[in-house]
N, C-alpha and C positions, 0 to 999 in steps of 0.2 A: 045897773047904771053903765052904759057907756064907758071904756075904756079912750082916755083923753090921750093916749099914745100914737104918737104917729106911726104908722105902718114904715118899716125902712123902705126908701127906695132899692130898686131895682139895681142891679151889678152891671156899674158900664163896661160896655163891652170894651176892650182893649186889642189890637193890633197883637198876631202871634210875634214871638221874639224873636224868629226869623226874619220877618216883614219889617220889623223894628231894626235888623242889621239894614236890611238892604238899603234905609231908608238912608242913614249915615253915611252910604257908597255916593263917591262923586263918580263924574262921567271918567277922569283917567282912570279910576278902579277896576270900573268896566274892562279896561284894556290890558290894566294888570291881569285881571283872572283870564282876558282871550291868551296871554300870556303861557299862565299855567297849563291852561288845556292843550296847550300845543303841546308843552313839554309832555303832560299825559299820551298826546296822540303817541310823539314820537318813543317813548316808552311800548305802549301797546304795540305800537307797529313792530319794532324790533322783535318782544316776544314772540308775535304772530312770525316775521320769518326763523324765528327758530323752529316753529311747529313745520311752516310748509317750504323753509328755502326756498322763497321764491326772491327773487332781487327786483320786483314789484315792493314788497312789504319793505324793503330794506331802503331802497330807493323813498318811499311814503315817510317812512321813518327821519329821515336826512332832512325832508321836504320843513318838517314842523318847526327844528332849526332856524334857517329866517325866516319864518314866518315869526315863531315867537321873540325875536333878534326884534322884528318891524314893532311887533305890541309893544317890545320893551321900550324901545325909542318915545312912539307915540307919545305912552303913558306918561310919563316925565315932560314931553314936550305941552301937552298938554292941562298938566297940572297949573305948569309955569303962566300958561295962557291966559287961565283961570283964576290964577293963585288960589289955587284950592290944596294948598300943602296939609298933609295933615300926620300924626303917627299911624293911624291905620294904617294909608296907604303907603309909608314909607314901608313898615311890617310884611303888609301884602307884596309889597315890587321885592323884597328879601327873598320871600317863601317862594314866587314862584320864579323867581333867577335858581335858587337850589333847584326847582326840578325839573325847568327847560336846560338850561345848562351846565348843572352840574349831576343829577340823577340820567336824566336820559341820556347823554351823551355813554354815559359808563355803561351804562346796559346796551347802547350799541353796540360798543367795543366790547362789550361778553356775548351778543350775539354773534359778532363779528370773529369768534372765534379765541379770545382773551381770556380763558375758563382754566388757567392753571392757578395755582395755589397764591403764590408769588402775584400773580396777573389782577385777581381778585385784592388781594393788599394793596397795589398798588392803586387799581381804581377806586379803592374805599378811600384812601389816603388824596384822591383828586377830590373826590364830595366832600370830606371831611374837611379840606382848603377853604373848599367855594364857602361852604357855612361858615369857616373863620375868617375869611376875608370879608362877607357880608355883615355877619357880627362889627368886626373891626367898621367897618365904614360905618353902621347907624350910630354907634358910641360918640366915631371923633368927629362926623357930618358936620353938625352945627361948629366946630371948632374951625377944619377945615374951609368951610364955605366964608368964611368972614364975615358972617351979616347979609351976604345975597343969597341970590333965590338956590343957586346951586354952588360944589365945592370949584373949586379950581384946579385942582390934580387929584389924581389916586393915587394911592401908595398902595403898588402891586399893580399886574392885569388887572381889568374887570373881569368880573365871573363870565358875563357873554364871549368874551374872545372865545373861547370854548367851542363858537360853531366852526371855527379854524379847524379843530381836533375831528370834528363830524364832517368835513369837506376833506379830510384825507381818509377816512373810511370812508366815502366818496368812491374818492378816487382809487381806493385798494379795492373795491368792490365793479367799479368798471373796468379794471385791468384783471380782474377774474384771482385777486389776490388777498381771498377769505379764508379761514381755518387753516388748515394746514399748510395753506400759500403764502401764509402773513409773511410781508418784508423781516430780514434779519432770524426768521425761524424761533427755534425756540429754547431758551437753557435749562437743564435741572440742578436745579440748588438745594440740597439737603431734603430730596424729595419730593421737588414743588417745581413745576413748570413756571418758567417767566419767559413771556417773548419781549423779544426789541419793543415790537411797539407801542407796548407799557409802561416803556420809558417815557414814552411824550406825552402821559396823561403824568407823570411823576413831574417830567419838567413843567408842564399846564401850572399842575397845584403851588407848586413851588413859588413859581412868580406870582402867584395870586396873593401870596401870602407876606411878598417881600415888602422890608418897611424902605429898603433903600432906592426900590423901583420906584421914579414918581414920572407918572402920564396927563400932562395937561390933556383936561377933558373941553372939548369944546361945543 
């Protein structure tokens, strides 16, 4: 006799869960991650002039600066547009603010010749800012903004000010004042080189992080 069991259907196909991220991305997203990859470029490019010293790669490196300065603007500008506000993309515009302007800028300045002991502390000590400065802003955001679409001041720099720091390695690279040319030279402290210009990713992070600094953002 016949079995009265219906045969199971078939396993619907479902969408990989990658394709299921992308699906969640609005169009500012988009411009976060052109964001990120800048900061990627200008990373790799620094690397690459360490291999070949050319002030081509060095130059390329500097370049991804505003460029990812311009995504970062967009992105936000056009969030607001949309009002497509959401936590993803507030997370996403964090992560890649760390590595356009807070990662790569520091790997410039250790291309750029920043590779003492001391030099290395302090650029770690500028990322480790940008991350708490970033941190700190998505906690107090909604508290700060008062109910509109964005806050009304920072307390501290922004993380992008930062391309400031990468237009003066700019400008020490077009005056032929790389590696052992760096402004102010270089001190040994208990073993460990630190030059001058390590100070100005030390003062960078510092203000990033100040609760007394406040900057109407406009």
């Amino acid at each position: 006799m016949p079995s009265s069991t219906v045969p199971p259907r078939p396993a619907e196909r479902t969408a990989p869960r990658h394709f299921s991220m992308i699906r969640q991305l609005h169009l500012a997203d988009f411009f976060t991650l052109a964001n990120a990859a800048c900061g990627m470029g200008g990373v790799f490019f620094a690397m690459a002039f360490m291999a070949s010293q050319s002030l081509r790669d060095f130059y390329i490196s500097i370049a991804f600066a505003p460029a990812a300065l311009i995504f970062d603007i967009l992105d936000g500008r056009i969030a607001r547009w949309r009002h497509q506000h959401s936590t993803l993309g507030r997370e996403l515009d964090s992560l890649a603010d760390v590595i356009s302007f807070g990662v790569a800028p520091a790997a410039l300045a250790f291309a750029a010749g920043m590779r003492g002991g001391w030099d290395m502390v302090a650029l770690a000590y500028f990322v480790c800012c940008g991350v708490g400065r970033l941190a700190r802003f998505n906690v107090t955001a909604e508290t700060l903004s008062g109910g509109q679409d964005k806050v009304a001041y920072f307390e501290g720099t922004p993380i992008p000010t930062s391309v400031v720091l990468t237009a003066v390695l700019g400008y020490f690279a077009y005056s032929g004042q790389l590696g052992v040319q760096l402004p102010g030279g270089m001190w040994t402290v208990a073993g460990w080189g630190l030059h001058a210009t390590s100070l100005l990713f030390v003062l960078s992070g510092s203000l990033m992080i100040s609760k007394t600094l406040r900057i109407p953002k406009f």
